[in-house]
MIZALO-102428 format. One record per residue (C-alpha): x, y, z; residue in one letter. Coordinates in steps of 0.25 Angstrom, whole numbers, plus 5000, padded with zeros to 4 digits. Example, Ala and Ser with C-alpha at 12.3 -4.5 7.8 and 13.67 -1.06 7.14 Angstrom:
2
504949825031A 505549965029S 
***
This chain:
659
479052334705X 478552334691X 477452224688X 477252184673X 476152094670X 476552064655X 477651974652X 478251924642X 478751814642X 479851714634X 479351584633X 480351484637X 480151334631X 480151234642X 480951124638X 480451024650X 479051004657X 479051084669X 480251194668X 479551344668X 480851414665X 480251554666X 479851564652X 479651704654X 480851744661X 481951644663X 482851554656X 484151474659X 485351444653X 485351324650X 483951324648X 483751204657X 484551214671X 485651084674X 486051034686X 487651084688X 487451194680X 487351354680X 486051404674X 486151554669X 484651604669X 484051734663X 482851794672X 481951904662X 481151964674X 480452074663X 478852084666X 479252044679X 479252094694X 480752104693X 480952164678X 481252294683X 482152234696X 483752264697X 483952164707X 483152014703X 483651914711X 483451754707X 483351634717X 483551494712X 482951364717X 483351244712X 482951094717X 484050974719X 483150874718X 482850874735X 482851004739X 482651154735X 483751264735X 483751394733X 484851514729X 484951674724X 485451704712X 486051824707X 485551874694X 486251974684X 485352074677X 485752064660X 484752164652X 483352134657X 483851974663X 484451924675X 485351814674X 485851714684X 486551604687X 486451474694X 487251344695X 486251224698X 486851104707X 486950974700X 485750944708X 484651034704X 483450984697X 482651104696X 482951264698X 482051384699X 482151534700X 481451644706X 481751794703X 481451914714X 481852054719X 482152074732X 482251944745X 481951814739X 480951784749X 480351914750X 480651964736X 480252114730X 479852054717X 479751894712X 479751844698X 479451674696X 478951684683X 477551724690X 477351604698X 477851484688X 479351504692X 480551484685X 481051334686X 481751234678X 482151084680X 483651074679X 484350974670X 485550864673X 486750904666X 486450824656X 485250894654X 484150784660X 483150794669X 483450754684X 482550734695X 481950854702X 481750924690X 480150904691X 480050894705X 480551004708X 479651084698X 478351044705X 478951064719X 479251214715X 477951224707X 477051174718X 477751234731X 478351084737X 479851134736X 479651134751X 480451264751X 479451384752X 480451494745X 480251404733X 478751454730X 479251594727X 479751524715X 478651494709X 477051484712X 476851364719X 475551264714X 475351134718X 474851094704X 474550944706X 474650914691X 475950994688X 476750914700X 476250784694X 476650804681X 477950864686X 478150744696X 477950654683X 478950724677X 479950694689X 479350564691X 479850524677X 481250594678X 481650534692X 481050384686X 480050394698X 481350394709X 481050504719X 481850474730X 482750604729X 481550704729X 480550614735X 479850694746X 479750814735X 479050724725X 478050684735X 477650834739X 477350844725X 476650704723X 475850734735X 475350874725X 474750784716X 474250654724X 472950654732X 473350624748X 473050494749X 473650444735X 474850534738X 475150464753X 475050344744X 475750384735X 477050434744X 477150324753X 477350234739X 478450314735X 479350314748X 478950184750X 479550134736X 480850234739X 480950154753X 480850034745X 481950054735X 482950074750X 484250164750X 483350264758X 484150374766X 483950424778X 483350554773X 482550494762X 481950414774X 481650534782X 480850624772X 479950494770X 479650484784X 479350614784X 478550604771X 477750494776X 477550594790X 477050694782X 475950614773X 475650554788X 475950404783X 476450354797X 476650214791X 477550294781X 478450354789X 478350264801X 478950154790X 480150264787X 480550284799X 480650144802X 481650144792X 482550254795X 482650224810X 483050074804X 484050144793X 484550274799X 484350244814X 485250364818X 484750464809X 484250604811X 483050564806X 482850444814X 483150544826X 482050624822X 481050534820X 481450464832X 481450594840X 480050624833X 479450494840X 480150504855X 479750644856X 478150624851X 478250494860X 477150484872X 478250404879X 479150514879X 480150494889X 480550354884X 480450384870X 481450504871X 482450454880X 482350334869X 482650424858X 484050474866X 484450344866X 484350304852X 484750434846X 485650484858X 486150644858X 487550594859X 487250524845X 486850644841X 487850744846X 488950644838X 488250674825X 487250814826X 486350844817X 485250934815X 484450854826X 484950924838X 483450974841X 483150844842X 483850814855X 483550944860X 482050934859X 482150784866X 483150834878X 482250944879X 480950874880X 481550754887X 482050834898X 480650914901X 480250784903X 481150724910X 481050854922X 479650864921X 479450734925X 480650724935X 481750644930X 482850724933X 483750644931X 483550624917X 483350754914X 484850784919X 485450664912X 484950754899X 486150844901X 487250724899X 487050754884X 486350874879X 486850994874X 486851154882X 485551174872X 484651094876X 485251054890X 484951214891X 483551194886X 483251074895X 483751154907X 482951274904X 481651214901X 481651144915X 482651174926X 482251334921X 480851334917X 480751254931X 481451374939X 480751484931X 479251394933X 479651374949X 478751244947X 479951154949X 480951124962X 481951214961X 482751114970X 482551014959X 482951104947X 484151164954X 484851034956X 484450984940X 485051114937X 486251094945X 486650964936X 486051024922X 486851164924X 488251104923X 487851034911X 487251154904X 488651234908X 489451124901X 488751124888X 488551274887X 489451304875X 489051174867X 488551284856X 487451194856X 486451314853X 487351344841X 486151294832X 485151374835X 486151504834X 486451474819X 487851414824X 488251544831X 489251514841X 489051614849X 487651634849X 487351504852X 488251514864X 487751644869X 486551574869X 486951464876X 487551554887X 486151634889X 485651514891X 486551434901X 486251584907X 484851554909X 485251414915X 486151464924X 485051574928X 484051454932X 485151374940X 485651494946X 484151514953X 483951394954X 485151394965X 484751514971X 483551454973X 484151324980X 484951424987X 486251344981X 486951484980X 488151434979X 487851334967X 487051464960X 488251554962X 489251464955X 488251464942X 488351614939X 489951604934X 489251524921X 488351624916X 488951694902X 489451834902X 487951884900X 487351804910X 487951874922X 487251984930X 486351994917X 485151934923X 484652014935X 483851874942X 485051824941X 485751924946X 484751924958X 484951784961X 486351774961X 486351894971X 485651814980X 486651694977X 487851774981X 487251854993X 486951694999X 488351674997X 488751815004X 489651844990X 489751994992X 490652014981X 490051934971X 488752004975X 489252154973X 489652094958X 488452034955X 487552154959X 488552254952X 488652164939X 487052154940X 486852314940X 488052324927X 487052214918X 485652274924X 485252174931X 484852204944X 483552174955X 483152244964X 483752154975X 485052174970X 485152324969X 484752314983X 485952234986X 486952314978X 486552424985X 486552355000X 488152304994X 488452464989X 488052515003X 488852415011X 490152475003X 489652615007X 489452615020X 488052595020X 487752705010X 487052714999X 487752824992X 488452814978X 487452684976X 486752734965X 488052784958X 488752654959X 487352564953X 487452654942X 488752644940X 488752474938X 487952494927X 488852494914X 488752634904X 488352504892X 487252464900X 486652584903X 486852654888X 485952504883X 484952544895X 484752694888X 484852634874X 483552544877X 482852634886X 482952734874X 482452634865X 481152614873X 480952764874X 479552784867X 478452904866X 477052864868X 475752914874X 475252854886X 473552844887X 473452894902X 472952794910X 472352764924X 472652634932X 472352564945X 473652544954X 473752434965X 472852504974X 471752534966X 472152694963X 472252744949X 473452804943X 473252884931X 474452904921X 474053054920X 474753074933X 476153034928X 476253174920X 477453224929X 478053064929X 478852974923X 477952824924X 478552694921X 477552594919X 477652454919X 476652354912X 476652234917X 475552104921X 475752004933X 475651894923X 477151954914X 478351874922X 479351984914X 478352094920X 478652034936X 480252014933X 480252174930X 479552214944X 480952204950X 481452314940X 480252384941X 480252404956X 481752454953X 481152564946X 480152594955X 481152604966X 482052694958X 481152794956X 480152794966X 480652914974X 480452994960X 479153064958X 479453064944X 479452914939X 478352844941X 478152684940X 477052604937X 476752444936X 475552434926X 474952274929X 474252244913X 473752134905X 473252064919X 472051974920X 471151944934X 471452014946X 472752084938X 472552204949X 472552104962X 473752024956X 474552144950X 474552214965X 474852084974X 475852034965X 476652194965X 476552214978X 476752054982X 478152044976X 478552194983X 478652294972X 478352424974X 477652474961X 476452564956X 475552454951X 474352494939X 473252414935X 473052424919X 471752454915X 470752374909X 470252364896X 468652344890X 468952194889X 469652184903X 471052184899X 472052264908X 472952324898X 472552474894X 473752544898X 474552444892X 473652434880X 473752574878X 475152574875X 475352444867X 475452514856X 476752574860X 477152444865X 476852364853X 476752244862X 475752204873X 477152134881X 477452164896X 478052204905X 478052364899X 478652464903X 478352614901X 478752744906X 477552874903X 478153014902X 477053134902X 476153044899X 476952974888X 477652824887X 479052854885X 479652724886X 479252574885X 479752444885X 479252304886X 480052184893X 480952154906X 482352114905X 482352034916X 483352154925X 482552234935X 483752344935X 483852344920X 482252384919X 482552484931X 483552544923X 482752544910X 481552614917X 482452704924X 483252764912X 481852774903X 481352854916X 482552944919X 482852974903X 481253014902X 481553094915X 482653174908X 481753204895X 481453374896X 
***
């Protein structure tokens, strides 16, 4: 755009200290705003960034004698001026305008009189001052709106000698009474004050508004929190006294009281003090925004509680707590105990058996619908994904108990997508229902499982004992009838993100240790197909995917053609000792490759040389080389060994098709 550094400019007289009405550029109609009233303004933009503009915009600020508000207003191009209207509430004291091109956060162009801004005090209707006027002036001018959007109107400078003769100005208009814009007036006092004389200077002031009484509650609360910020404890220490005496049952004696137990070194008595002076009942008959209150204390209360053994008082929490944070309480112990293994199993699966019902019943309490932006329906999607997840630890827990019958009875609660979606799952209630001898259920569960991709290798070997014992032994046909469970839907999203990890890169030949100490050299794969998987003994996501993995290697290990490959990377100490003892410990059958090392020790060259392609340094990796070429990658594992059979597979047989 255009820049012009010479302006002309039409002088406008001010007829009131402190008004920069955009002499150059701007002027109202009236020619000083009132309260009540529409104000038609005329915006000159010649010499500036938005002269040559077909599409200026204006936004509008105006203060209501507490806080800041903003709005977009639509101009109307007349000759060479925009014109634009506004109708001010009967509360404003002080309006300013900004015009720009473009987003108003981001704009293309920006015209604020270079800087100064365009602002004006606004009138009563009877054309006199009110309060705010000034005030607001020197909170725009020096950058204290507290609203950081409002610095594009002007330039902020915290000129210590304009605020005071501003604040004089308002001192004299408001007859010295600032109990309406209190806390603003002392951000600006505070410009112009040294430290010490201004903490002197602010506790005299809200002492002499406590002194003249009437005091609400929110009046109260933003001195305690004034006196908290210029660290005067006797200060706010003095305010809080009163509040808890006037407003005992107020959010903000809630908070403050919450504040103290919380930060409390006795904090067991302190806490469960707290519930009984401000109960959730009490709360839940009146909400407000405080919930997270009650959430953080439940929260908190109840780690303590089971980490130092009181179980009974960690149960009696459910009585009166909501699905969201009952959830969170139950996750953060009963399954981080079950994932950890450190905890009795015994002990958790009986707390669980008392919490689960509880969860159940509170499940559609919308109680997440906040943190969804008051979507029904997410909110409750969520809360099902997570009763999922509970179920799923109570459900192992069981198994593990070998309380099979007590297990079995939870799976009817999962949600639509909770079923047979989940291949651990899956693999523990197949050992749930062969305990109980339920054939039928069984030959459901394992069909179901193959339809949603979510498979072990113990269960395909099952399905497939269950397929013989229907054919006479055989196992004919098999192969046919597993393909056929799989839905035509499930297989076109397979291809569709196969194909989306389809890449083309060049692979740096390489040559590797395997597990016993003889090289492989990558330049021996030129008539193969080579998956590789990347993958460290310290990655828990690159473990869970050996089961798939060994799927795959199964699948083609009568095919001279394919070849697969476990690449151990990014290991420390004795990588090569571990790597092997671990593989080889827990039964799989793979072709195992050391990384090489670098000049600085680390073992990550092969890996290295392809982060590029990558774009992250993330495992597990997999990768499948085509004459000497990486044709397909992709990072993460999702949690199913036969979906990541399948989505190797398919990569492998579509390559294989290539001419």
């Amino acid at each position: 755009m255009k820049k012009h550094f010479l302006k002309k400019c039409l002088l406008l007289l001010c007829p009131f200290f402190g008004q920069q009405l955009a002499a150059q550029t701007l002027s109202f109609n009236p020619a000083v705003p009132l309260q009540n009233k529409q104000i038609t303004f005329s915006y000159q933009p010649k010499g500036g960034d938005l002269e040559f503009s077909d599409d200026a915009k204006a936004m509008v600020a105006f203060y209501d004698g507490s806080k800041w508000k903003t709005n977009t207003v639509v101009l109307k191009k007349e000759n060479n001026n925009w014109t634009g209207d506004y109708m001010l509430p009967e509360n404003a004291s002080f309006i300013a305008l900004k015009f720009y091109q473009g987003e108003a956060v981001t704009p293309e162009a920006l015209d604020n009189n270079q800087g100064k801004g365009y602002y004006s005090k606004v009138l009563s209707a009877g054309k006199k001052g009110v309060s705010g006027n000034y005030l607001a002036e020197a909170a725009l001018r020096s950058g204290t709106t507290g609203e950081w959007s409002l610095n594009s109107f002007v330039t902020p400078v915290k000129n210590a000698k304009l605020i005071d003769s501003l604040l004089r100005l308002e001192e004299k208009l408001s007859s010295g009474s600032f109990r309406s814009t209190l806390f603003n007036y002392l951000d600006l006092k505070r410009i112009t004050m040294s430290p010490a004389d201004f903490d002197v200077f602010a506790d005299g002031v809200m002492k002499s508004e406590i002194k003249k009484g009437n005091l609400n509650e929110q009046l109260l609360a933003g001195m305690q929190r004034y006196y908290t910020k210029i660290k005067n404890d006797k200060g706010a220490d003095g305010v809080e006294q009163l509040i808890y005496k006037d407003y005992p049952k107020s959010a903000t004696s809630r908070f403050l009281a919450y504040q103290k137990a919380t930060n409390s070194k006795n904090y067991q008595a302190d806490v469960e003090a707290y519930l009984q002076n401000f109960p959730y009942a009490e709360w839940k008959n009146a909400p407000d925004y405080q919930e997270y209150i009650y959430y953080t204390i439940y929260r908190g209360l109840g780690a303590h509680y089971f980490e130092t053994n009181q179980i009974d008082k960690f149960l009696s929490l459910y009585q009166d707590i909501n699905f969201k944070t009952g959830n969170e309480i139950y996750r953060w112990n009963i399954t981080k105990g079950q994932m950890m293994g450190k905890v009795d199993r015994k002990m958790l699966y009986a707390v669980s058996n008392k919490i689960i019902p509880y969860l159940l019943q509170r499940q559609k309490d919308q109680s997440y619908l906040i943190d969804f932006g008051n979507d029904a329906q997410k909110a409750q999607e969520n809360a099902d994904n997570q009763m999922n997840d509970r179920l799923f630890t109570h459900i192992f827990l069981a198994n593990n108990q070998e309380d099979y019958a007590g297990g079995n009875h939870y799976f009817q609660y999962l949600s639509k997508s909770g079923p047979y979606s989940n291949a651990d799952l899956n693999a523990i209630h197949l050992n749930i229902l062969t305990h109980l001898d339920d054939q039928k259920s069984l030959k459901t569960l394992l069909e179901q499982s193959v339809a949603a991709n979510a498979v072990t290798p113990a269960m395909f070997d099952k399905l497939k004992l269950l397929y013989q014992s229907e054919h006479n032994g055989k196992e004919e046909g098999y192969d046919k009838y597993l393909a056929s469970l799989m839905p035509d839907d499930k297989k076109a999203e397979m291809r569709a993100h196969v194909m989306a990890n389809m890449v083309n890169y060049p692979l740096v030949p390489f040559s590797l240790e395997d597990a016993d100490g003889k090289m492989v050299n990558s330049k021996d794969w030129a008539d193969k197909i080579v998956v590789i998987d990347f993958w460290a003994t310290w990655c828990r996501p690159c473990i869970m995917a050996f089961p798939g993995m060994q799927l795959l290697v199964d699948q083609y290990a009568k095919d001279p053609k394919v070849g697969v490959y476990m690449i151990g990377t990014m290991q420390f100490g004795d990588y090569k000792t571990k790597s092997v003892n671990y593989v080889r410990g827990e039964g799989f059958r793979f072709n195992l490759l050391h990384d090489a090392i670098g000049p600085k020790g680390e073992q990550d060259q092969v890996f290295k040389s392809l982060v590029p392609l990558f774009k992250s340094s993330a495992i597990p990796r997999k990768i499948i080389v085509k004459n000497g070429v990486v044709r397909y990658s992709s990072e993460g594992y999702s949690g199913s060994p036969s979906q990541l059979r399948d989505e190797l597979s398919m990569a492998v047989e579509i390559l294989r098709a290539e001419k």
